[in-house]
C-alpha positions as CSV (number, residue, x, y, z in Angstrom):
1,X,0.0,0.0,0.0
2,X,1.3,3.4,-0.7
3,X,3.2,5.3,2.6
4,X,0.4,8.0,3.3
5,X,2.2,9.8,6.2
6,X,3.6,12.4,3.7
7,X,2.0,14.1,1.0
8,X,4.3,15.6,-1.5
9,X,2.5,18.5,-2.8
10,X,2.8,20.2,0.5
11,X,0.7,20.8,3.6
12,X,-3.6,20.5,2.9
13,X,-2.9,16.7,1.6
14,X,-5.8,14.5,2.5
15,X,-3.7,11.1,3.9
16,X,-2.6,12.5,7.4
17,X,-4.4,12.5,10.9
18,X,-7.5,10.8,12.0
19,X,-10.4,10.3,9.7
20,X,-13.0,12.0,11.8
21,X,-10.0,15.3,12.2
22,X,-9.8,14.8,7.8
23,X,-13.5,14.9,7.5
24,X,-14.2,17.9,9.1
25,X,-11.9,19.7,6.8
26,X,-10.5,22.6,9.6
27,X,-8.6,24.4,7.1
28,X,-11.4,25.7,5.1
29,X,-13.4,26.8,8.4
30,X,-11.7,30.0,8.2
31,X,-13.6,31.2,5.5
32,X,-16.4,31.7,7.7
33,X,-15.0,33.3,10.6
34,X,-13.2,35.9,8.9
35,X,-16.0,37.6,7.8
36,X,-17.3,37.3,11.6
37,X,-14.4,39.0,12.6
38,X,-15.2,42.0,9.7
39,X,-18.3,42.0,10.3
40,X,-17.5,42.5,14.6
41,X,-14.8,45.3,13.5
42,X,-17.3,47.8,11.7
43,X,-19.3,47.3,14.4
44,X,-16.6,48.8,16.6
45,X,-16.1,51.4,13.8
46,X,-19.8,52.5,14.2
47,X,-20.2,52.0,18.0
48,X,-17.3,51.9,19.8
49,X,-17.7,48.9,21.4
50,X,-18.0,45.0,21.1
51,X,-19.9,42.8,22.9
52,X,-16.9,39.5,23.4
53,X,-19.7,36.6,24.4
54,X,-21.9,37.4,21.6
55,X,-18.9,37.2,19.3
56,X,-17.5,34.4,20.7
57,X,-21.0,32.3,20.3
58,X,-21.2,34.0,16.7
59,X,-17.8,31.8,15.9
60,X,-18.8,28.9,17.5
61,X,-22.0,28.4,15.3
62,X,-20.0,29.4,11.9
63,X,-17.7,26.9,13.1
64,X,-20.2,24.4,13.6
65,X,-22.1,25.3,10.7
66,X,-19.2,25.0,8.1
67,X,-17.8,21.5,9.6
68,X,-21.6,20.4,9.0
69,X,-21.8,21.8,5.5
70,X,-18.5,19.9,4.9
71,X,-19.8,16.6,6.2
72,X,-22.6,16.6,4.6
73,X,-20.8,17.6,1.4
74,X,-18.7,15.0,1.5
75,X,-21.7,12.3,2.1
76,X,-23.8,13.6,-0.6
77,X,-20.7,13.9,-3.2
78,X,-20.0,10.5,-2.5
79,X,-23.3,9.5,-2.6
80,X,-24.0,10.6,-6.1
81,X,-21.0,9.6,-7.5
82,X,-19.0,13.2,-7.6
83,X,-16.0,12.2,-5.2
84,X,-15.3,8.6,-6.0
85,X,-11.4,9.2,-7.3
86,X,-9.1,7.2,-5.2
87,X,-7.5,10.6,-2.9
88,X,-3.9,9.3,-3.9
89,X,-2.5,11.7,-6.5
90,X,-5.4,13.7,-6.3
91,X,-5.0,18.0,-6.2
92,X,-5.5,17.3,-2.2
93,X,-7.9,21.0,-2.1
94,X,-10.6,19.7,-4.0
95,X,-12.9,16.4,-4.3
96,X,-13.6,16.0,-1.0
97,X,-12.0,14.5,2.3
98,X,-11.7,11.4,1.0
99,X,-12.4,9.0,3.7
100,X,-15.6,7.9,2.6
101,X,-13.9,7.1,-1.0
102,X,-11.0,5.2,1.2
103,X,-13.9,3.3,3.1
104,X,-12.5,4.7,6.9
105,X,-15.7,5.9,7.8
106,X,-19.5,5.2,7.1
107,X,-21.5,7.8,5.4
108,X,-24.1,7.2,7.9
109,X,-21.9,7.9,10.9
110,X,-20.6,11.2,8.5
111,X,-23.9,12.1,8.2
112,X,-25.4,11.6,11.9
113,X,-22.0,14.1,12.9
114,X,-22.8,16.4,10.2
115,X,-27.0,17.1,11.1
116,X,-25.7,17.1,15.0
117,X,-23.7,20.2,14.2
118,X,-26.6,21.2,12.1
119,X,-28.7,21.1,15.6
120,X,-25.8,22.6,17.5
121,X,-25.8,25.4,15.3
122,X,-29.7,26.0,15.6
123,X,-29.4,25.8,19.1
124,X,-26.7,28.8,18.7
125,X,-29.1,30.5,16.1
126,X,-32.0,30.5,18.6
127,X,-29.9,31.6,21.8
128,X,-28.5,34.6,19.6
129,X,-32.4,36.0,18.1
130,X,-33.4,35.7,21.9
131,X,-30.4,37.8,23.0
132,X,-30.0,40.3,20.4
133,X,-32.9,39.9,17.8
134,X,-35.1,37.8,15.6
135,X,-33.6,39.0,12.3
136,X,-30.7,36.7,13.7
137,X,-32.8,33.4,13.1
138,X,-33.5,34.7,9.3
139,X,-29.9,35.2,8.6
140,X,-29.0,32.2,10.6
141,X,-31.6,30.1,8.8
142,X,-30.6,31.2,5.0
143,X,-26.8,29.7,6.1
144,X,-28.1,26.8,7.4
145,X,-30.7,25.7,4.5
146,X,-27.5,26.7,2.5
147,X,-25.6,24.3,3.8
148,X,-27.7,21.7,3.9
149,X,-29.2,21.8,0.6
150,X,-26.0,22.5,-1.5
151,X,-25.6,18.7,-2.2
152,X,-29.2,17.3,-0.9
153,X,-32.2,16.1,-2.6
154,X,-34.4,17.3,-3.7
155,X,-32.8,20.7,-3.9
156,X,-29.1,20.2,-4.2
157,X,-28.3,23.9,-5.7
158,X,-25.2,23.2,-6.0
159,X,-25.5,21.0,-9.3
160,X,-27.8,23.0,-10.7
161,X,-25.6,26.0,-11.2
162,X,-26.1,28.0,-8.4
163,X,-23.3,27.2,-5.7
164,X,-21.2,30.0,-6.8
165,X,-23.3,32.6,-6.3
166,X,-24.8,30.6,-3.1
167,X,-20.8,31.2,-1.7
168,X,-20.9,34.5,-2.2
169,X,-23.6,35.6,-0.6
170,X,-23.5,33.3,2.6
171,X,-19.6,34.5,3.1
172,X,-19.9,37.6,2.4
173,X,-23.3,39.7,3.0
174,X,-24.8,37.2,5.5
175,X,-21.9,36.3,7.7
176,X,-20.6,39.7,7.8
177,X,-24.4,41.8,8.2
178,X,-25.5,38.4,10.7
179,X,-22.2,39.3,13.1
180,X,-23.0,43.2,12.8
181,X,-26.5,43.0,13.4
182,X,-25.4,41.1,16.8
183,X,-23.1,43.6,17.7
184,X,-25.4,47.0,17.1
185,X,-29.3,45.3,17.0
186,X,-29.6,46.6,13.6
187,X,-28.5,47.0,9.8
188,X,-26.4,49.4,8.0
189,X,-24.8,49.7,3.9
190,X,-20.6,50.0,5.2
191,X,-20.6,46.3,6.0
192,X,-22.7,45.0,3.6
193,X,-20.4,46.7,0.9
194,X,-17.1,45.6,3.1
195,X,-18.5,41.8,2.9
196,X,-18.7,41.7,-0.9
197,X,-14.5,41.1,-0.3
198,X,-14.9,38.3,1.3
199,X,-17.7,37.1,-0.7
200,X,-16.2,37.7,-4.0
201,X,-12.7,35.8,-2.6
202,X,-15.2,32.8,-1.5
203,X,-16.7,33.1,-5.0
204,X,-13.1,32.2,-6.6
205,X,-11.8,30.3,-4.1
206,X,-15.0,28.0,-5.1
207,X,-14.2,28.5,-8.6
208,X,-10.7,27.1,-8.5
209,X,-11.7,24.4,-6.3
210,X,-13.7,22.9,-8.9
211,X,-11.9,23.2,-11.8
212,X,-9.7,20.1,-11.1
213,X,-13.3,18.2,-10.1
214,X,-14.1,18.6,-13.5
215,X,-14.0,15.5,-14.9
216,X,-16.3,13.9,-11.8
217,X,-18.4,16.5,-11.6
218,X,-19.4,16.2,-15.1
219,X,-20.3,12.3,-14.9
220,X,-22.3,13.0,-11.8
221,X,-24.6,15.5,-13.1
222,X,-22.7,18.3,-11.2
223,X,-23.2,21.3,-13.2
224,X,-20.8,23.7,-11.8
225,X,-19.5,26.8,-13.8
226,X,-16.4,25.0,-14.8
227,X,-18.5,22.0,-15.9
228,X,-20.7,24.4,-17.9
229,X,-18.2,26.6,-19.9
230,X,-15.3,25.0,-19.8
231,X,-12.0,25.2,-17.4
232,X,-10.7,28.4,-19.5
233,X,-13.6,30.2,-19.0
234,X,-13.3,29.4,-15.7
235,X,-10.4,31.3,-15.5
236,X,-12.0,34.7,-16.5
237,X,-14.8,33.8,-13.6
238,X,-11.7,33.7,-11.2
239,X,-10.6,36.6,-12.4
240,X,-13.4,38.6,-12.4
241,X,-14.7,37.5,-9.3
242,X,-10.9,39.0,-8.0
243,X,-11.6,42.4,-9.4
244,X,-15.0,42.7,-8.7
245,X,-13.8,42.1,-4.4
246,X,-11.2,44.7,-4.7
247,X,-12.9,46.7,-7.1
248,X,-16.5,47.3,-5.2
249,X,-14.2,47.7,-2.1
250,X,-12.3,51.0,-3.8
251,X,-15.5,52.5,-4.8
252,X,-17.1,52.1,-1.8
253,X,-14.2,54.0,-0.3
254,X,-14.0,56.5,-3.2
255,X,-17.4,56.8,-2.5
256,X,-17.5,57.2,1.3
257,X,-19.3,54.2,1.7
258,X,-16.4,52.5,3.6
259,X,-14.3,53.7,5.9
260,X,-11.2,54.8,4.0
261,X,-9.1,52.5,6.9
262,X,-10.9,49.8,4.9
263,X,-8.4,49.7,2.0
264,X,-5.8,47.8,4.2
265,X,-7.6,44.9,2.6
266,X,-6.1,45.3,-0.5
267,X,-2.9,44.2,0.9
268,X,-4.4,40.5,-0.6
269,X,-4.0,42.0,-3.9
270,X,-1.1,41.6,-5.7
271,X,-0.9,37.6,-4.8
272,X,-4.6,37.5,-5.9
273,X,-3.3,39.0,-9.3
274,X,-0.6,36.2,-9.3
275,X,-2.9,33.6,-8.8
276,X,-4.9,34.7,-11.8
277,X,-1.9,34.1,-13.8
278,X,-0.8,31.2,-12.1
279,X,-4.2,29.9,-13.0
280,X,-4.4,30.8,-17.1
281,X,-1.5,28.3,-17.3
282,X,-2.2,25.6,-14.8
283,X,-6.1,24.9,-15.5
284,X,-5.7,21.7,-17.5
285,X,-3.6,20.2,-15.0
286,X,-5.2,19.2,-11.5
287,X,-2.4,18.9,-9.5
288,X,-0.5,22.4,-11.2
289,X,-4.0,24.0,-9.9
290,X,-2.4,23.2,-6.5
291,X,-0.3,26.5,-5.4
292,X,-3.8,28.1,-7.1
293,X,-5.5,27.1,-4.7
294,X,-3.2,27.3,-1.6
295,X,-2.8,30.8,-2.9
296,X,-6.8,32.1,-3.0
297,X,-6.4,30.8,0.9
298,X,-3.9,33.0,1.6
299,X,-5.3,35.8,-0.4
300,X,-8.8,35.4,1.6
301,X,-7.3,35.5,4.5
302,X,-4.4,38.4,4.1
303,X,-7.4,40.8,2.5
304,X,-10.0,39.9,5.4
305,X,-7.4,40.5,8.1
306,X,-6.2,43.7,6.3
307,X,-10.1,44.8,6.3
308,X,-10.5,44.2,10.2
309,X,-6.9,45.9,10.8
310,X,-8.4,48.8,9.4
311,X,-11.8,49.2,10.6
312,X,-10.1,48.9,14.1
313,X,-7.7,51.2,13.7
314,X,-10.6,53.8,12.3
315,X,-12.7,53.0,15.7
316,X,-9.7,53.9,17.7
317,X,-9.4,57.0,16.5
């Protein structure tokens, strides 16, 4: 059997730890508490003040929210045939955790884990629109049905063509406007506009993630974006989805609909542009998609941390 203590393409490879620890997927749980954070430090920007328990809960039902959604991902994708390649030699960001295609777990026992953290997080939900407001449960409730229903029947959005733009808005306006709203008990246009970074990132990062799936998706009936045009047309939705984060995020400045401290997130930039070209060159090739995809992780979270850098420093002074 092949030695699966070491992956040679670098950290993110699928063969090391326990299966449960693979499963959840940890490294991609960021994604959902950056925006948090954001969303926390305009609320500090505005007010002044942040209320730590409320945040604290906010991260622990992302948290529990996005280790569901990757469970049940993973169960569903396996289910209908979309993550069946063997994970050895595999581009190690993509397709999956692999255990259920290695046989170490059951998809039942995946999919018991992944609707208890489903419950844990409506638990959260409710205990947050009791404290702070019922507008909490709507935004709450649009992340969770998201989550769920991305790879479920009889919905399962996310072969139908509409999991791009289902990323985009559940990183970016809903995370960030949910963790605001908890913060200040209402609504306001600076962090909706400072949460289209994050969600256009997420929008990207999604994109590059399934060009190398490809080939499965297409045999399961997975219409993704790259399975509908083509993995070079894929690359202009990468790199549009790039300028349209950094781009709405200068206007709203210009504009003086962000703070101008706000423009610290465009410290992601100029590794986001070399990504883009990384990626018109590598697209064919799953495993050359690799430092593409390492790279829209760094890029997400460099430009969200320079975003809540800034809005802090503009509430301190």
């Amino acid at each position: 059997m092949p030695d699966r203590r070491k992956d040679p393409r670098g950290n993110g490879g699928r063969g090391e730890g326990s299966p449960w620890i693979r499963v959840l997927r940890l490294r991609f749980v960021p994604a959902s508490l950056f925006p948090a954070l954001l969303g926390t430090a305009v609320a500090w920007k505005m007010t002044g003040s942040v209320h730590i328990a409320f945040f604290l809960v906010v991260l622990l039902g992302l948290s529990l929210n996005h280790v569901g959604l990757n469970m049940i991902d993973d169960v569903f994708d396996f289910l209908h045939a979309a993550d069946r390649t063997p994970s050895e030699g595999k581009n190690p960001y993509t397709g999956g955790s692999g255990v259920l295609t290695e046989g170490l777990l059951s998809h039942s026992a995946v999919l018991t884990a992944a609707l208890a953290c489903f419950a844990a997080t409506a638990a959260v939900a409710f205990y947050l629109a009791y404290a702070a407001g019922w507008p909490v449960l709507l935004l709450a409730g649009i992340g969770i049905f998201s989550s769920v229903f991305y790879a479920v029947p009889p919905v399962r959005y996310g072969y139908r063509g509409l999991g791009e733009l289902a990323h985009v808005i559940n990183f970016g306006p809903v995370i960030v406007l949910g963790a605001f709203y908890v913060q200040t008990g209402t609504f306001a246009p600076e962090p909706l506009m400072a949460s289209f970074v994050p969600g256009f990132l997420m929008g990207a990062m999604i994109v590059a993630n399934e060009i190398p799936d490809a080939g499965d998706d297409k045999k399961a009936g997975k219409n993704t974006l790259v399975v509908r045009y083509g993995g070079k047309r894929a690359v202009s939705f990468y790199g549009a989805a790039l300028a349209a984060a950094y781009g709405l995020l200068v206007l709203s400045v210009i504009f003086r609909a962000a703070s101008p401290g706000a423009l610290l997130g465009l410290v992601g930039a100029p590794l986001a542009f070399h990504s883009w070209k990384m990626l018109k060159t590598a697209y064919d090739d799953p495993l050359r998609v690799v430092p593409v995809n390492r790279a829209i992780l760094q890029v997400h979270r460099v430009s969200c941390m320079g975003l809540v850098t800034g809005y802090l420093i503009a509430g301190a002074f």
